[in-house]
N, C-alpha and C positions, 0 to 999 in steps of 0.2 A: 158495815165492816164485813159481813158474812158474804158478801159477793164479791170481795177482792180488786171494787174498783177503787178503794183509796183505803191502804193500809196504814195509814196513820190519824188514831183515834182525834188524836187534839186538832188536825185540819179537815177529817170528817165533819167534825161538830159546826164546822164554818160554813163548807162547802156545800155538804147536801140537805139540810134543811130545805134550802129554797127550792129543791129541787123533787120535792115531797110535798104531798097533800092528803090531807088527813079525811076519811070517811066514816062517816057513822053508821055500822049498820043495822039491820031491823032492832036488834033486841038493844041497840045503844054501845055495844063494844064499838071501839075505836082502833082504826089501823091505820096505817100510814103506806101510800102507793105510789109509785114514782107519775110525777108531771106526766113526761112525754114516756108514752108508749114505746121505748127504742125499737121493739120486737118487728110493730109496724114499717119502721122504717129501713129495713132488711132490703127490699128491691133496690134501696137507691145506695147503697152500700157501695157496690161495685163502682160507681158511676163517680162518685163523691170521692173517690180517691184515683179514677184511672188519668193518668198522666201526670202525678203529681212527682215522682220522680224527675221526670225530664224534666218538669219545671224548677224543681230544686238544683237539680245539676246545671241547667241553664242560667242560675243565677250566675253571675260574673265576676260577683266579692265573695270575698272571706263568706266562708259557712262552716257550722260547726250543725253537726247534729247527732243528737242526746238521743239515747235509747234505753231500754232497760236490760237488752239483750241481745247481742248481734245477730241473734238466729233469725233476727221479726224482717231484716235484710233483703229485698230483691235481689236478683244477680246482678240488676247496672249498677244500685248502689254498693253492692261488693265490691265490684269491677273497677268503680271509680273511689273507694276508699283506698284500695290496694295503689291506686294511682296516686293519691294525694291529693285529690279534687277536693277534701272537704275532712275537717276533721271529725272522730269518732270520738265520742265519749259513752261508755257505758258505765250506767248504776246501777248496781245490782239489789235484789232483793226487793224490787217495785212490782207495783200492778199499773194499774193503765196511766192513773196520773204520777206520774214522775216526780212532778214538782210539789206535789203533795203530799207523796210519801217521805221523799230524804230532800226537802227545800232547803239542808246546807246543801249536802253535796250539790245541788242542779245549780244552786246560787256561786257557787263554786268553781263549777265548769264555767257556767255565765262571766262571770267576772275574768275569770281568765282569760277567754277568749275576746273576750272587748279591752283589756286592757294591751293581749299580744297586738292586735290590729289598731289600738292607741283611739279605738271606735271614739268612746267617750269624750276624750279629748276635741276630736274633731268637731265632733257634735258642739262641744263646747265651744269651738270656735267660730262656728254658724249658727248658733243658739238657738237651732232647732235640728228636729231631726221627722222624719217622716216615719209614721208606726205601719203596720202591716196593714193597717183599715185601709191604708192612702193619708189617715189625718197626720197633721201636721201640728206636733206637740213641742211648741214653746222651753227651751232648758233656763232655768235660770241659776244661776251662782249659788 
């Protein structure tokens, strides 16, 4: 909780366990260390998000993208909010996981925006639908 990547205690408790690993040290106190080293992984930073914009705006359906702040904003995705290329939703009072801190409100936005574009329905009518992996998950009734 003290690093402000998820300010909601009762989805903390779920979330980052797994992502902790416990050490013993010389004299037998115990401390808990994250997994992955993020620090290390700082060079690829840059890399790992450049053109992720364009690809988002390149998508060609309905987009809705959820933020915690509009300031976190590039200027094309400004550019094309101001356009109407994509709806804006902001929730306030989060840290980095959104959907962990106010999981109504994000489930909220979610719903709404699949029910304007009637998503679910459709999906329901193809009984399936494709997830962002590329898989291909089954709907059933």
């Amino acid at each position: 909780m003290s690093s402000g990547t998820v300010r909601n205690l009762e989805s903390s408790c779920v979330s980052i366990p797994p992502l902790l690993i416990e050490k013993v040290g010389k004299t037998g106190e115990k401390t808990f260390v994250w997994r992955t080293d993020l620090k290390s992984t700082k060079p690829y930073w840059e890399e790992w998000f450049k053109g992720l914009t364009n690809s988002f705006l390149g998508i060609k359906l309905p987009k809705v993208l959820i933020l915690a702040g509009n300031e976190r904003m590039d200027t094309p995705l400004t550019i094309a909010q101001m356009q109407g290329k994509f709806r804006l939703e902001v929730i306030s009072e989060v840290g980095h996981v959104i959907q962990e801190d106010k999981p109504e409100s994000f489930a909220k936005c979610a719903h709404e925006f699949l029910s304007k574009f009637s998503i679910l329905e459709k999906a329901k009518e193809h009984k399936q639908i494709t997830s962002m992996s590329g898989k291909i998950v089954t709907i059933s009734n």
